[in-house]
C-alpha positions in Angstrom: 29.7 -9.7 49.0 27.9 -13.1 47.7 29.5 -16.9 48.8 28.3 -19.2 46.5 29.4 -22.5 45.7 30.2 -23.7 42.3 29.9 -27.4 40.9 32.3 -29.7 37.8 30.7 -33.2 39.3 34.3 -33.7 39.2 35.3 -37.6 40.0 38.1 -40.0 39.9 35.8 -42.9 39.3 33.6 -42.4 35.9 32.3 -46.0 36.2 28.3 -46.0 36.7 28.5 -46.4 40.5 31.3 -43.5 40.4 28.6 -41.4 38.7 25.8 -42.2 41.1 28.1 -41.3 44.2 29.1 -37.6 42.6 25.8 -36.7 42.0 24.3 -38.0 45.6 27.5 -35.9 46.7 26.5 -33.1 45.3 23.0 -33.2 46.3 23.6 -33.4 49.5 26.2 -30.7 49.6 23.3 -28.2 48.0 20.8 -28.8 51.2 23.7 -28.3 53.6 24.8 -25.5 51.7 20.8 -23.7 51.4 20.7 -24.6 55.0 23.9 -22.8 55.5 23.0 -19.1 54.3 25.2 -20.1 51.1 23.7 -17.2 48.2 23.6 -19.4 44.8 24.7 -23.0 43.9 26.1 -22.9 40.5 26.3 -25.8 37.8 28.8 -25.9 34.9 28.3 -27.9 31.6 30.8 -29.7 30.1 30.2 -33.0 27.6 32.4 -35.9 27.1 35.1 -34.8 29.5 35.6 -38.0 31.4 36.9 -37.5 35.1 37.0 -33.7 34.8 33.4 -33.1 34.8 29.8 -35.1 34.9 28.0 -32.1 34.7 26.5 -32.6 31.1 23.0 -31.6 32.1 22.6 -28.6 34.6 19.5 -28.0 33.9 18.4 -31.3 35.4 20.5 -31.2 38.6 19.6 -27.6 38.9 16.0 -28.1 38.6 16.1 -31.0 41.4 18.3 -29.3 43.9 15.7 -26.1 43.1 12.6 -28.8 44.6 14.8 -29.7 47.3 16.0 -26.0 48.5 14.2 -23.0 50.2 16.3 -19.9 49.1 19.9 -20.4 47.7 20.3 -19.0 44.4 20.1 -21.7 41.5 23.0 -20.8 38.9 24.0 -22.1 35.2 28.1 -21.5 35.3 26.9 -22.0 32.4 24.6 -22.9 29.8 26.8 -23.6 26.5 25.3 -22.2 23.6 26.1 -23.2 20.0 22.9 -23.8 18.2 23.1 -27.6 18.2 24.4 -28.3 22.0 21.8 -26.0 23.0 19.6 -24.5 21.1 18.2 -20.9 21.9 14.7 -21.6 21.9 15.2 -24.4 24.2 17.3 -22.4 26.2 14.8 -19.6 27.0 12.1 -22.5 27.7 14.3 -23.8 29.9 15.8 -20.9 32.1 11.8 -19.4 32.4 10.9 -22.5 33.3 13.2 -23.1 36.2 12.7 -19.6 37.4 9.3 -20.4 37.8 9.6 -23.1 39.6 12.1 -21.8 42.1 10.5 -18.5 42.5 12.8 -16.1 40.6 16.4 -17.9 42.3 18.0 -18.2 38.7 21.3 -16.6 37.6 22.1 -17.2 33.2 25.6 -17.3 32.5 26.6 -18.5 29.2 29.5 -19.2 27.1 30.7 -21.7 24.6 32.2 -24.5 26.4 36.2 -25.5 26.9 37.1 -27.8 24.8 37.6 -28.8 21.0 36.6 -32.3 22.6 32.8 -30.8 23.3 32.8 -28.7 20.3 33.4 -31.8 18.2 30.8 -33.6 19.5 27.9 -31.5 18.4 30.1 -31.2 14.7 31.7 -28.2 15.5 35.1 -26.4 14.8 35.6 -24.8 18.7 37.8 -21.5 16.8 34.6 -20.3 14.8 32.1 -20.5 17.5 32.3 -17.3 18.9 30.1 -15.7 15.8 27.2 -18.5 16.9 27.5 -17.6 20.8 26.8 -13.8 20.3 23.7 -14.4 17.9 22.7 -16.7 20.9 22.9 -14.7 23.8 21.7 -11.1 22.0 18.8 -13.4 20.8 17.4 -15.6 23.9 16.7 -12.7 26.0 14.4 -11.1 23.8 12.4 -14.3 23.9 12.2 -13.2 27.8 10.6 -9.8 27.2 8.3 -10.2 23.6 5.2 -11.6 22.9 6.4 -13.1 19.8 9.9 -13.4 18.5 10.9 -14.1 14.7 14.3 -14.1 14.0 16.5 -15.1 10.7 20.2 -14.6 11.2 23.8 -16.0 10.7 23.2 -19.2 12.5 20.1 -19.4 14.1 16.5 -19.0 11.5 13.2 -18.6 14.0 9.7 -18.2 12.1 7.2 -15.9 13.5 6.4 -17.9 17.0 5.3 -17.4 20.6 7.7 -18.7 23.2 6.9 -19.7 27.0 6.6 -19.6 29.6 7.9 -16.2 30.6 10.4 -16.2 33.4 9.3 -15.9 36.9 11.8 -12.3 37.4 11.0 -9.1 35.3 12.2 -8.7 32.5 14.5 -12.0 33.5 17.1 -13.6 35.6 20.3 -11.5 35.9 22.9 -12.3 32.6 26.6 -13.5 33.2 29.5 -14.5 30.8 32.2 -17.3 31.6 35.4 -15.1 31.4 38.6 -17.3 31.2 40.6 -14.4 29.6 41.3 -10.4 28.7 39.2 -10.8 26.4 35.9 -12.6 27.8 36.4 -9.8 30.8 35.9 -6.8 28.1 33.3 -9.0 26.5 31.4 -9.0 29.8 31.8 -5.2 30.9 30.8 -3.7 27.3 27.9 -6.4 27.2 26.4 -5.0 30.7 26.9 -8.5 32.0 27.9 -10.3 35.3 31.7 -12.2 34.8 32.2 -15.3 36.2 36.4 -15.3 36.3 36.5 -19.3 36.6 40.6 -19.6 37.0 42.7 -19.9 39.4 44.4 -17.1 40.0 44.9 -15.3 43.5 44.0 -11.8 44.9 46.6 -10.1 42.6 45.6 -11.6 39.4 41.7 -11.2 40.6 42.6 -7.3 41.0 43.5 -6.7 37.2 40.8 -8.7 36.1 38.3 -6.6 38.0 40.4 -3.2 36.5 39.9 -4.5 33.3 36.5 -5.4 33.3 35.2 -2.1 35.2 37.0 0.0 32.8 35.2 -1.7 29.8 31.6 -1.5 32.0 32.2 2.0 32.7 32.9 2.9 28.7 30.6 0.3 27.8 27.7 1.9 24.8 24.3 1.0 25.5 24.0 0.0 22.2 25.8 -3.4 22.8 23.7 -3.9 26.0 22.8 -8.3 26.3 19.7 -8.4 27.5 17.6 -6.0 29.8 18.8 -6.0 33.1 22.4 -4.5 33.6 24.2 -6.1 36.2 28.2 -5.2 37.2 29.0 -7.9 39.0 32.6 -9.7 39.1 32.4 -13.7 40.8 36.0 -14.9 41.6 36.7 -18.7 41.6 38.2 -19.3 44.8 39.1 -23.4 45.7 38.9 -23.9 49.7 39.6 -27.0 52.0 38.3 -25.6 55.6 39.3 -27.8 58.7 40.6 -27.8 61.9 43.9 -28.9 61.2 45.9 -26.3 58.3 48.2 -28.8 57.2 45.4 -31.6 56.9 43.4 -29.0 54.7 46.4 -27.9 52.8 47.2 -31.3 52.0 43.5 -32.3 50.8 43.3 -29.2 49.1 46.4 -29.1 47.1 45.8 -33.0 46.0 42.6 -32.0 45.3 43.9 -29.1 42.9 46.5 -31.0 41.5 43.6 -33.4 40.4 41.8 -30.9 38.9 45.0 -29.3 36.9 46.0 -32.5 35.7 42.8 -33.9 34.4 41.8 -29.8 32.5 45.3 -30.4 31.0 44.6 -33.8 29.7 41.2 -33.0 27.7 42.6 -29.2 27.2 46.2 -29.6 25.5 46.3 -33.8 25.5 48.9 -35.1 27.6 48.7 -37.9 30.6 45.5 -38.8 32.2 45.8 -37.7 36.0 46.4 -41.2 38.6 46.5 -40.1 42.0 47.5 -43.7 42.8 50.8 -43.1 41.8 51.3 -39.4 43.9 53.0 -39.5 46.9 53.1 -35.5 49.3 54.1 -33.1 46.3 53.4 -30.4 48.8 57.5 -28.5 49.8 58.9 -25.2 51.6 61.5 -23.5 50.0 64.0 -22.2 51.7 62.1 -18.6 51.7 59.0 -20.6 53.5 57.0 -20.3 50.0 54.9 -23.1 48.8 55.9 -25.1 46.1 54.4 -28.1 44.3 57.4 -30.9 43.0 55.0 -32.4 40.7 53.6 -34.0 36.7 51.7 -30.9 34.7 50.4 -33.4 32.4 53.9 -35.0 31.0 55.8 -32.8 32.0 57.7 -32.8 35.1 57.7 -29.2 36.9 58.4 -27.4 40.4 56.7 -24.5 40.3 57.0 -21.7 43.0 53.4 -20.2 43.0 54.5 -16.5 43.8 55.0 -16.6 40.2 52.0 -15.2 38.5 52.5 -16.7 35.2 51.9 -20.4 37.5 48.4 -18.8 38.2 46.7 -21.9 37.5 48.8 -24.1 39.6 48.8 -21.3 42.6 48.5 -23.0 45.6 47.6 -20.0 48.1 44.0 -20.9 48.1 41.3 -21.2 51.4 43.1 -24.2 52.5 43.6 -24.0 56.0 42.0 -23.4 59.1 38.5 -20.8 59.5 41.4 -18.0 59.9 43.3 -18.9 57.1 39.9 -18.8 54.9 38.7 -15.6 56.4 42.2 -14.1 55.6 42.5 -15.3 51.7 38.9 -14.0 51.3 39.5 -10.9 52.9 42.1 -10.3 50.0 39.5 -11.6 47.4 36.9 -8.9 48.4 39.8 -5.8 48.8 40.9 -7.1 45.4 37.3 -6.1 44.0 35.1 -9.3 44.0 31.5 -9.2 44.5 30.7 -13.0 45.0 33.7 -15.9 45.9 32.6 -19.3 43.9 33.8 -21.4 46.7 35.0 -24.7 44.6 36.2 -28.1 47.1 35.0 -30.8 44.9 38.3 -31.6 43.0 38.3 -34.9 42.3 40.2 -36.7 45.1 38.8 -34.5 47.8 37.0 -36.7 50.0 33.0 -36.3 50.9 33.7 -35.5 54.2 36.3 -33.1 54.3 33.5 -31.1 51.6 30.6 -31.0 54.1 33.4 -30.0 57.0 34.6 -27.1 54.7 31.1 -26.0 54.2 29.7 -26.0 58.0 33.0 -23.9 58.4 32.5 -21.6 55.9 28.7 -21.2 56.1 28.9 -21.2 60.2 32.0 -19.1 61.0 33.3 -17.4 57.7 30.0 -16.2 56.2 28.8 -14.9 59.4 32.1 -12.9 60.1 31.9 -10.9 56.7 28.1 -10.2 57.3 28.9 -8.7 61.0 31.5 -6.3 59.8 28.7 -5.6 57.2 26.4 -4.8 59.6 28.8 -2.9 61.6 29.5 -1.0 58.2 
């Protein structure tokens, strides 16, 4: 099993010195983590979503943190790909390049991007793009593997032209899809691609997403294959505060989550933006000892008892905790069928420090325990 860490450049503060703080942040989160034994640090790439991410150019922060790093895996969660936000050509210039330069460390996941909002902003309509993202991602690969590529389809019209460079990994980097539903899941397993399930969901809902995307790999035909390197491979979003003291991490951690929740509802279905300013401890026990959260989902007031799979994306029962607590929830992750945990901490109001802490836990005592009973293995 993988631990890699995955990145929104989530902040609470989008004024210019906010923006220089998250990225510095984050920079120095990706040494720590390459010093760490941490396997890939992945980007996402959102535009014009104020707050919920400033990661509108992975490429750029992946390419630096590549220069800066000795061996952690460099990883688009992913590169968006309608013809105008990102054009393919571009894209398989871009991807070569950076495996190049970091010495074959690049994972490709792509997708389409979130958000009406981002869709709009490249004159898009998001509901039809799905047509323009298939073209894309059937087409980029074989700009990996041929000499020359012409192409004149749907969406995307390519004269007869050499493309380089050619990636530093043969044929190419291994291919992944953003899976956010059923759907995207089958997508990925009958396309012979990696799935990056970025929700939060625990164990249980991790389990039937892994069912449901081995059966489609397993009854997958060739025919539809993305690309020419198979890989079946299933990355689980798992959010984590790591510290000493539980109830310190469970409080940072479900603050954190809350901030995160509040801010995807605003830009994803409209609503309130997110002010932490106003929160006071929305963390309870019911009288069964289960977590609950007494809080806003957007405008609308809620208590939500996170045993309830259809709160998924509100669930709580996350690696907040102590090193024990962390090794426990990731146990259940990997015997629910994950091959890599996306560790996620920064989420929005979760301070710098308690990040780095999390990290030297996970990296010094929870990585190292799940390699040992590897070796053992």
């Amino acid at each position: 099993m993988k631990f890699s860490l995955i990145y929104e450049a989530q902040t609470v503060d989008s004024s210019r010195e906010g923006d220089r703080r998250i990225f510095e942040e984050t920079v120095e989160q990706a040494v720590l983590a390459d010093k760490l034994g941490f396997d890939t640090f992945w980007c996402v790439e959102h535009t014009a979503l104020s707050n919920y991410s400033h990661m509108s150019a992975p490429e750029t922060m992946l390419a630096f943190v590549a220069g800066k790093t000795e061996r952690i895996g460099i990883g688009h969660g992913v590169v968006c790909l309608p013809p105008a936000m990102n054009h393919p050509v571009k894209v398989a210039e871009r991807i070569a390049t950076l495996d190049l330069l970091s010495k074959g460390r690049v994972h490709f996941g792509v997708g389409k991007g979130g958000t009406q909002q981002e869709a709009g902003t490249f004159g898009y309509d998001l509901a039809t793009l799905q047509p323009q993202i298939d073209e894309a991602m059937y087409l980029i690969p074989k700009m990996f593997v041929q000499d020359e590529i012409e192409h004149h389809g749907d969406f995307v019209q390519i004269p007869l032209r050499p493309i380089h460079p050619k990636p530093y990994q043969d044929p190419h980097p291994p291919m992944y899809l953003a899976c956010t539903n059923t759907e995207s899941l089958k997508r990925a397993g009958e396309r012979g691609m990696g799935a990056l399930v970025l929700g939060f969901g625990g164990p249980e809902e991790i389990a039937k997403k892994v069912a449901v995307y081995h059966e489609a790999w397993d009854n997958r035909d060739l025919k539809d294959q993305v690309g020419f390197r198979p890989i079946r491979h299933i990355a689980a979003l798992c959010p984590a505060i790591v510290l000493d003291d539980n109830e310190q991490a469970r409080k940072i951690g479900i603050r954190g989550q809350r901030y995160f929740m509040e801010s995807l509802a605003y830009w994803y279905a409209g609503g309130e933006r997110p002010d932490p300013e106003k929160w006071k401890d929305d963390t309870f026990t019911d009288g069964n000892g289960q977590s609950v959260i007494k809080s806003r989902f957007a405008s609308e007031e809620i208590t939500a008892d996170f045993s309830d799979p259809t709160m998924a994306m509100m669930n709580p029962n996350h690696a907040y905790g102590t090193v024990e607590d962390c090794i426990g929830y990731v146990q259940r992750l990997q015997e629910a069928g994950a091959d890599e945990i996306l560790f996620i901490c920064q989420m929005g109001t979760v301070p710098q420090w308690a990040q780095l802490e999390t990290l030297k836990n996970i990296g010094e005592q929870v990585i190292p325990f799940f390699r040992e009973q590897l070796a053992k293995a």
